[in-house]
Backbone as ProteinMPNN parsed JSONL, in Angstrom:
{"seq_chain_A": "XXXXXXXXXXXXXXXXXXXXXXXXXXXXXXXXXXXXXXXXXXXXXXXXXXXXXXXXXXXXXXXXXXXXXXXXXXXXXXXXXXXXXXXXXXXXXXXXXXXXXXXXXXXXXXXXXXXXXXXXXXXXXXXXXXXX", "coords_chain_A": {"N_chain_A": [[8.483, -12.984, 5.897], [5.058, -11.911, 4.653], [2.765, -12.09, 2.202], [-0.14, -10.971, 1.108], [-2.974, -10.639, -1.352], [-6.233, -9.209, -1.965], [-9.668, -8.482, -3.068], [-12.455, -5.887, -3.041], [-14.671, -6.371, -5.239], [-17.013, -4.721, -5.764], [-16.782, -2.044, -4.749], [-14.262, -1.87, -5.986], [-11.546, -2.056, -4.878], [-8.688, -2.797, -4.339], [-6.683, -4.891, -2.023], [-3.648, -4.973, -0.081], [-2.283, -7.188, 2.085], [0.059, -8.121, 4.209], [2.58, -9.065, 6.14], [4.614, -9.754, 9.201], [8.189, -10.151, 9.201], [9.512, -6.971, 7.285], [11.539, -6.464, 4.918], [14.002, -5.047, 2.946], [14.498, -6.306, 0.614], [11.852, -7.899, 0.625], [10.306, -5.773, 1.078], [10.375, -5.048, -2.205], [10.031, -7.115, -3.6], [7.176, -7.438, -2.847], [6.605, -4.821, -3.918], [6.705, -5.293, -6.789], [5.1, -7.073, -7.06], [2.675, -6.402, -6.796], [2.285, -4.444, -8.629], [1.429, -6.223, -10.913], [-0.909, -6.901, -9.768], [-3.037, -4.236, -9.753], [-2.665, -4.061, -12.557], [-4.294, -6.17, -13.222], [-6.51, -6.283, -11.894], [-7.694, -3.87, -12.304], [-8.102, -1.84, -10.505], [-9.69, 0.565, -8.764], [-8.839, 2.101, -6.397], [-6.484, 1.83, -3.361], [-5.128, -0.241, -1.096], [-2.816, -0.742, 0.924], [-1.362, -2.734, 3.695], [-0.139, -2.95, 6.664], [-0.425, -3.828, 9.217], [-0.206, -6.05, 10.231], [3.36, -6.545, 10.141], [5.801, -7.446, 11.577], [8.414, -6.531, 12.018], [9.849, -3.752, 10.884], [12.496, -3.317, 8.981], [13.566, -1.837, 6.857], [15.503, 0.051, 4.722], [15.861, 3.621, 5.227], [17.256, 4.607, 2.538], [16.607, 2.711, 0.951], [14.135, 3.487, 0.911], [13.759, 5.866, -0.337], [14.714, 5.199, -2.735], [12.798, 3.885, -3.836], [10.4, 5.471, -3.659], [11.07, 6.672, -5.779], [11.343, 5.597, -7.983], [8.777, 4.717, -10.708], [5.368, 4.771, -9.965], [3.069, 2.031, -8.332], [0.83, 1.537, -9.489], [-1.494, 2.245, -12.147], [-1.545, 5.311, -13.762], [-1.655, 6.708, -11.723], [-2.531, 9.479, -10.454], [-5.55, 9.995, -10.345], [-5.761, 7.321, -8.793], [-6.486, 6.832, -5.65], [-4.373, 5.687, -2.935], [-3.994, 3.775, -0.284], [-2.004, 3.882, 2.767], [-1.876, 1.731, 5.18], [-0.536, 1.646, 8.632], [0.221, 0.652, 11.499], [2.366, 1.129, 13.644], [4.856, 2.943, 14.996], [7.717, 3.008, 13.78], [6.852, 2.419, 11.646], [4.714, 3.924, 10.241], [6.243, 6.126, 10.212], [8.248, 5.692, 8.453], [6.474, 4.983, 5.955], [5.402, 7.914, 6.019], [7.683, 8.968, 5.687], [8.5, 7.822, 2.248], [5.623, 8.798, 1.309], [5.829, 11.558, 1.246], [8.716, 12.243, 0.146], [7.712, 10.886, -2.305], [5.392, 12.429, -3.443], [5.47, 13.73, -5.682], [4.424, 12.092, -7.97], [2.679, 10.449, -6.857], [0.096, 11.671, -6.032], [-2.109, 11.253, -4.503], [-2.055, 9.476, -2.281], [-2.237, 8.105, 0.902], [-1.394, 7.996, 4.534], [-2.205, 6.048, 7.141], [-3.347, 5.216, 10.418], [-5.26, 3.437, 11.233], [-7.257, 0.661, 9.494], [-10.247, 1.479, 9.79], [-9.959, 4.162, 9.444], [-8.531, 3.857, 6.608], [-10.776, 3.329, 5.592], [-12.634, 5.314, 5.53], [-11.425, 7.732, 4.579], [-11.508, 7.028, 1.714], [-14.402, 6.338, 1.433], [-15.58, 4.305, 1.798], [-17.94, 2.25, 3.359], [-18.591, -0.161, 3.996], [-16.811, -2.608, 2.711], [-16.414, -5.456, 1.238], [-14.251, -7.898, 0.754], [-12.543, -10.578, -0.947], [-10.393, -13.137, -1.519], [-7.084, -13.288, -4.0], [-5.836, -14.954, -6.139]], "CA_chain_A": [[7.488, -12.033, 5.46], [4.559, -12.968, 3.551], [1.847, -11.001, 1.837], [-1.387, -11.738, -0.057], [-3.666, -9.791, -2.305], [-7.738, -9.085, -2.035], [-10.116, -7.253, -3.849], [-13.702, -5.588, -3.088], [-15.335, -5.657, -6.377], [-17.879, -3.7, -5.342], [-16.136, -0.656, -4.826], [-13.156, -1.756, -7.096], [-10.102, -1.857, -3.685], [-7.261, -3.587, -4.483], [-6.431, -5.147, -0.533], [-2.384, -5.844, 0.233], [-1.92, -7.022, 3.15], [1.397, -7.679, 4.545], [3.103, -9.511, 7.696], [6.185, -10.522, 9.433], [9.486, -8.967, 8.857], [9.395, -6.515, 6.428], [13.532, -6.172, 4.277], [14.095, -4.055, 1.657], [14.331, -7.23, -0.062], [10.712, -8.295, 0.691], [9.299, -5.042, 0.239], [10.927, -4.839, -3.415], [8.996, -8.203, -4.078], [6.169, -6.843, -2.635], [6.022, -3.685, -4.812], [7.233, -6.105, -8.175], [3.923, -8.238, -7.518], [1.449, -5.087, -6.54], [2.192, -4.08, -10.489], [0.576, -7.273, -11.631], [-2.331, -7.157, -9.292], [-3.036, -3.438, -9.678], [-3.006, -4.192, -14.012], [-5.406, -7.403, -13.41], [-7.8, -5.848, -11.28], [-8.27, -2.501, -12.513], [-9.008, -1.276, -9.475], [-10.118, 2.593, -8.858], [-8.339, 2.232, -5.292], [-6.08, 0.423, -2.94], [-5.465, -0.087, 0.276], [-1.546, -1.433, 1.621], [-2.18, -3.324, 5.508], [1.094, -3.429, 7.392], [-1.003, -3.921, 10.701], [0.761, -7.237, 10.359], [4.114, -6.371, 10.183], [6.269, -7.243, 13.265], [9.425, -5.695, 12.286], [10.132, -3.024, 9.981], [14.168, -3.474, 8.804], [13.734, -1.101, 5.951], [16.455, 1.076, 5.069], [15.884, 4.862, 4.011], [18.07, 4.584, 1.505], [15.63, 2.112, 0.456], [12.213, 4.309, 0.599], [14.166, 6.927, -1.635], [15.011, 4.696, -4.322], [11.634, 3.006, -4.077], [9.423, 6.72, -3.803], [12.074, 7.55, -7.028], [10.735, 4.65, -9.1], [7.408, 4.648, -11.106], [4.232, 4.33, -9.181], [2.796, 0.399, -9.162], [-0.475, 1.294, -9.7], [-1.644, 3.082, -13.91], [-2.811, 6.61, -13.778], [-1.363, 7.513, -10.034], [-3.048, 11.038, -10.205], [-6.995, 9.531, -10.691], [-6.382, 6.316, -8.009], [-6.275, 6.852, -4.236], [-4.064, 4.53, -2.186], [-4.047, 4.405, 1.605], [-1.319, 2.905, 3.887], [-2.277, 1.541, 6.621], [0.247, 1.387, 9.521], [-0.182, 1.228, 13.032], [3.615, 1.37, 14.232], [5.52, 4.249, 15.06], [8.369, 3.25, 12.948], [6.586, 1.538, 10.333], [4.536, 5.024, 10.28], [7.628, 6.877, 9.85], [8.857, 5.165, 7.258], [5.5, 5.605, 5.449], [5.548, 9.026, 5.604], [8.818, 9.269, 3.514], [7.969, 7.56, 1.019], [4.435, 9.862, 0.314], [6.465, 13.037, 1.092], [9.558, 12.143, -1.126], [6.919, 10.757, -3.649], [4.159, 13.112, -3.636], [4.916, 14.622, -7.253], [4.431, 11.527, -8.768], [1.97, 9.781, -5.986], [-0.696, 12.844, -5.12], [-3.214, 10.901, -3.694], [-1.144, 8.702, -1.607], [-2.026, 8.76, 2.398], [-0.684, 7.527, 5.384], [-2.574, 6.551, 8.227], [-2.898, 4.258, 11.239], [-6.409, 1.896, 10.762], [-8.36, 0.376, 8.384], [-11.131, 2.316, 9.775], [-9.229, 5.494, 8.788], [-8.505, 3.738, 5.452], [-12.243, 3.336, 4.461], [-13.375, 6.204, 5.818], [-10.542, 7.919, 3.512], [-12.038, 6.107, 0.342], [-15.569, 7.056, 1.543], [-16.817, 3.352, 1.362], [-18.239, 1.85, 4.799], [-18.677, -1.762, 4.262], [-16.437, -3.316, 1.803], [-16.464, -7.137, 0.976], [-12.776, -8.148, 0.295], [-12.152, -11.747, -1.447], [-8.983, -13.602, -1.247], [-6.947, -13.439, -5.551], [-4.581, -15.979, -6.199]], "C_chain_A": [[6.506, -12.745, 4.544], [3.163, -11.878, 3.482], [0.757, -11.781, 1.347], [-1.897, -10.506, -0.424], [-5.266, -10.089, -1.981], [-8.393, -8.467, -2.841], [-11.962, -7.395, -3.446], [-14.041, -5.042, -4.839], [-16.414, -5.017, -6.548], [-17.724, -2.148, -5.609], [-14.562, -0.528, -5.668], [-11.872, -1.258, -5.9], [-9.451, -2.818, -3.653], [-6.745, -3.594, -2.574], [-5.311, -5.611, -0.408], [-2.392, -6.153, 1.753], [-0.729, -7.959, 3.854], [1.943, -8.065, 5.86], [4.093, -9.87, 7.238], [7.273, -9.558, 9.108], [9.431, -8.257, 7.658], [11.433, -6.081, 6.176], [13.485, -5.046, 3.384], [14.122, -5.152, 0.487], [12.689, -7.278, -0.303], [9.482, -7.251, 0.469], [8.891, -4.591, -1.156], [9.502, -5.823, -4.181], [7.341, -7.89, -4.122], [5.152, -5.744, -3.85], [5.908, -4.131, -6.39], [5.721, -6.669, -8.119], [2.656, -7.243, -7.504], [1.207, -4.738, -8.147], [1.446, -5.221, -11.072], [-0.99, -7.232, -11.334], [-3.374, -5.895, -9.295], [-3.587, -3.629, -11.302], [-4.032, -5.347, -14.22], [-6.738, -7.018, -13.108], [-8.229, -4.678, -11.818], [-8.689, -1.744, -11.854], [-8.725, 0.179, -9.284], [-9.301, 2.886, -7.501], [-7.064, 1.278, -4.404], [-5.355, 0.731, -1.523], [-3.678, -1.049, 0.307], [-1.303, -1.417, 3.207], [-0.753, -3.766, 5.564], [0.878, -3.567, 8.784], [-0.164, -5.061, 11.222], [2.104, -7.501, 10.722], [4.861, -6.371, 11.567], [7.298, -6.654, 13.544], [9.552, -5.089, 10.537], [12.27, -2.704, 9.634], [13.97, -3.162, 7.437], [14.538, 0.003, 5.854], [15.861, 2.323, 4.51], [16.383, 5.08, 3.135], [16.954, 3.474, 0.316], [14.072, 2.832, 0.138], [12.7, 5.437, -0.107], [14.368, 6.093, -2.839], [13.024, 4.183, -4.443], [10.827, 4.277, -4.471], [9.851, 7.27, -5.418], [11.447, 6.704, -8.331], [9.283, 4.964, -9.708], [6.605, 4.585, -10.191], [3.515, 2.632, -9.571], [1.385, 0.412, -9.472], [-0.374, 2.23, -11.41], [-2.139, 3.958, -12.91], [-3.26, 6.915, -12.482], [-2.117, 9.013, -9.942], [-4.704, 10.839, -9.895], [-6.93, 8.205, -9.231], [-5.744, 6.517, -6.203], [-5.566, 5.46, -3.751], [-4.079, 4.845, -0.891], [-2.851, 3.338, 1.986], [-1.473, 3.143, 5.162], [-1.181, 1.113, 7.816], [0.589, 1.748, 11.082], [1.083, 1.36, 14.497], [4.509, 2.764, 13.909], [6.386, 4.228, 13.555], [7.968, 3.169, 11.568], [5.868, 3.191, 9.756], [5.408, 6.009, 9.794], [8.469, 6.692, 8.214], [7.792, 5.189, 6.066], [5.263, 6.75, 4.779], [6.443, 9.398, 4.545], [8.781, 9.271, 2.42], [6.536, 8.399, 0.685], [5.235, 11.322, 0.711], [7.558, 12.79, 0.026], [8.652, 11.652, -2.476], [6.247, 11.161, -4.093], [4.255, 13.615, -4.826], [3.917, 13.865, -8.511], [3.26, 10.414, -8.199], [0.731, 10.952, -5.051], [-1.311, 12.521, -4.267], [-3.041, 9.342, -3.181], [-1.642, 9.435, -0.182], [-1.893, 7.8, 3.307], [-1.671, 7.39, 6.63], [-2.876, 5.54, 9.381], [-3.748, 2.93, 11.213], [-6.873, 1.852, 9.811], [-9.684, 1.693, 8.063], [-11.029, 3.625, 8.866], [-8.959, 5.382, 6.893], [-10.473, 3.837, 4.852], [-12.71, 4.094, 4.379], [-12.914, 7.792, 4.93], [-11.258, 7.531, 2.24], [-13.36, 6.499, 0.453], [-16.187, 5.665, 0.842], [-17.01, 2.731, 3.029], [-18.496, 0.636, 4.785], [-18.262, -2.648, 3.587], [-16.282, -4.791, 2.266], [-15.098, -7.309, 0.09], [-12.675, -10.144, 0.367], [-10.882, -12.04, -1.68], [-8.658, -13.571, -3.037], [-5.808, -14.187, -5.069], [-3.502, -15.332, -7.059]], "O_chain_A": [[6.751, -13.741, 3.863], [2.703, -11.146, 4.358], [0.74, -13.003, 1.202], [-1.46, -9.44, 0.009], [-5.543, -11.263, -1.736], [-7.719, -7.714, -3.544], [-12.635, -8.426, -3.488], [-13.826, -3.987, -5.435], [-16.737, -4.752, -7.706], [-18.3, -1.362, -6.36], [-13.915, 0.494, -5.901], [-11.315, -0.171, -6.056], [-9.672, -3.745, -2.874], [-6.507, -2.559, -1.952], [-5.349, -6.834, -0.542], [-2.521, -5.227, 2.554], [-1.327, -9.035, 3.877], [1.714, -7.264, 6.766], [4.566, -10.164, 6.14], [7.147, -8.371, 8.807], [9.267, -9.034, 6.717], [12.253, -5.616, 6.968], [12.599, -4.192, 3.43], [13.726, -4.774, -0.615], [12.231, -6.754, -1.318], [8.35, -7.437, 0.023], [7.834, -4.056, -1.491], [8.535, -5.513, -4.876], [6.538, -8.034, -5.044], [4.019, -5.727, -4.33], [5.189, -3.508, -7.171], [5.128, -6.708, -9.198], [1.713, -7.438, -8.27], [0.121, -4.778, -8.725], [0.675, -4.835, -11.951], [-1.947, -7.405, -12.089], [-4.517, -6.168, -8.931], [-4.784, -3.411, -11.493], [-4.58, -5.469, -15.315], [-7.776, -7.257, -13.724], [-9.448, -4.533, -11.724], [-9.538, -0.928, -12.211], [-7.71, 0.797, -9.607], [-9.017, 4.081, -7.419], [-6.772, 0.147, -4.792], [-5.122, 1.844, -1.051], [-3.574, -2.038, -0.419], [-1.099, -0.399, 3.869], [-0.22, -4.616, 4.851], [1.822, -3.458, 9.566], [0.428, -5.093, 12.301], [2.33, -8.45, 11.473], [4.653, -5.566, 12.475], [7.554, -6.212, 14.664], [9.42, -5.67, 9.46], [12.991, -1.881, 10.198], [14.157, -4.098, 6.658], [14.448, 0.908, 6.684], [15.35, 2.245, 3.392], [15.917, 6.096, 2.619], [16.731, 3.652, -0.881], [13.219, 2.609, -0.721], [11.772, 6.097, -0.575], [14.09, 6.556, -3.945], [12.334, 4.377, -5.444], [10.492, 4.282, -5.656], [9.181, 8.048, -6.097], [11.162, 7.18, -9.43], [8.589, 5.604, -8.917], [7.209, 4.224, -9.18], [3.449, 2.138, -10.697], [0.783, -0.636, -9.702], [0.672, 2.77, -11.771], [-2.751, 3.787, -11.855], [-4.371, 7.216, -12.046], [-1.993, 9.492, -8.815], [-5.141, 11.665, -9.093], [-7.983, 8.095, -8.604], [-4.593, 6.282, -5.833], [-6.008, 4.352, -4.052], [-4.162, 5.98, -0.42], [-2.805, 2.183, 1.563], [-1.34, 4.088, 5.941], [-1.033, -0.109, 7.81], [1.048, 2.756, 11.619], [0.908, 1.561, 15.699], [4.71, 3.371, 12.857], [6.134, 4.906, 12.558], [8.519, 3.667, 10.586], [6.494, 3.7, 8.827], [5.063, 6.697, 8.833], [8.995, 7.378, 7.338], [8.345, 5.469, 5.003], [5.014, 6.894, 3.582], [6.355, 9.817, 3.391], [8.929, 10.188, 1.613], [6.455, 8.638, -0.52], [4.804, 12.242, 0.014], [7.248, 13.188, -1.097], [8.955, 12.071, -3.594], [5.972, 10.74, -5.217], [3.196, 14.043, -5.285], [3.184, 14.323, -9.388], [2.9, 9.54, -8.989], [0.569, 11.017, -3.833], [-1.333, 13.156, -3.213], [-3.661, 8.341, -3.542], [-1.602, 10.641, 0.059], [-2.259, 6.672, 2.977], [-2.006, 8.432, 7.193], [-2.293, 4.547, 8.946], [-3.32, 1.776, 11.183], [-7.019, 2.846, 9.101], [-10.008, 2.384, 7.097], [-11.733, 3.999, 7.928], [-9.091, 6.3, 6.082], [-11.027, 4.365, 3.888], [-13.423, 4.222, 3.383], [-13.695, 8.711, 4.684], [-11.638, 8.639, 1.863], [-13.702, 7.14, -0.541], [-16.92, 5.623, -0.146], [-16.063, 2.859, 3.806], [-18.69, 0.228, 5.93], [-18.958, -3.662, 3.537], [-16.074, -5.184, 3.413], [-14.966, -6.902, -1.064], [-12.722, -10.831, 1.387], [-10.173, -11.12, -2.086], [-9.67, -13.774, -3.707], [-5.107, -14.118, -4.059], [-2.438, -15.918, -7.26]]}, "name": "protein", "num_of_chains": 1, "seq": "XXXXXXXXXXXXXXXXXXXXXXXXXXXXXXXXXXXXXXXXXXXXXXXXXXXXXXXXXXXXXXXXXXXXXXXXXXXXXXXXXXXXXXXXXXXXXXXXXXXXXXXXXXXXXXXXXXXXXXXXXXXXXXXXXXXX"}
């Protein structure tokens, strides 16, 4: 599995995006490093790209503890995130997590493209730079 981080400073969109096998391990890591890049950037939005993803070997037992935890972004009620996921299961597994998390994740949504993500966010031509 292997991830990286972007950001449109333009419109202030934090960009994960996300390949290869996804574990419960690797998504843990995942969500551990999102908290850093989420408090660096300050960003008003953010966008999580599992278009990549070739296998989803996430347990439910895993997207309840994870939906149960804090949110990784500050001041979850004020910042829109989108997940982007264009597999059934991966989809599925998506959903859980913003339905079991929705008290604490309002403006959390689920949906299959990018397109759908920007168009969600209500920006149409973002410029996304690679963060180390």
């Amino acid at each position: 599995m292997a991830f990286r981080f972007e950001f449109d400073a333009t419109n202030k969109i934090l960009l994960m995006r996300v390949g290869g096998r996804l574990t419960d391990e690797s998504l843990a890591e995942v969500y551990r490093t999102a908290l850093e890049y989420w408090a660096a950037t300050g960003a008003r939005a953010g966008i999580s790209d599992y278009s990549s993803v070739t296998e989803f070997a996430v347990s439910a037992e895993f997207i309840r503890k994870l939906a149960n935890q804090d949110p990784a972004v500050t001041d979850p009620t004020n910042r829109p995130r989108i997940i982007v996921v264009p597999t059934t299961v991966g989809f599925g597994l998506s959903r859980m997590f913003q339905i079991l998390g929705e008290s604490t994740r309002p403006h959390l949504e689920v949906v299959h493209t990018m397109d759908e993500a920007f168009r969600a966010l209500g920006v149409e031509s973002p410029h996304f730079e690679p963060l180390e």
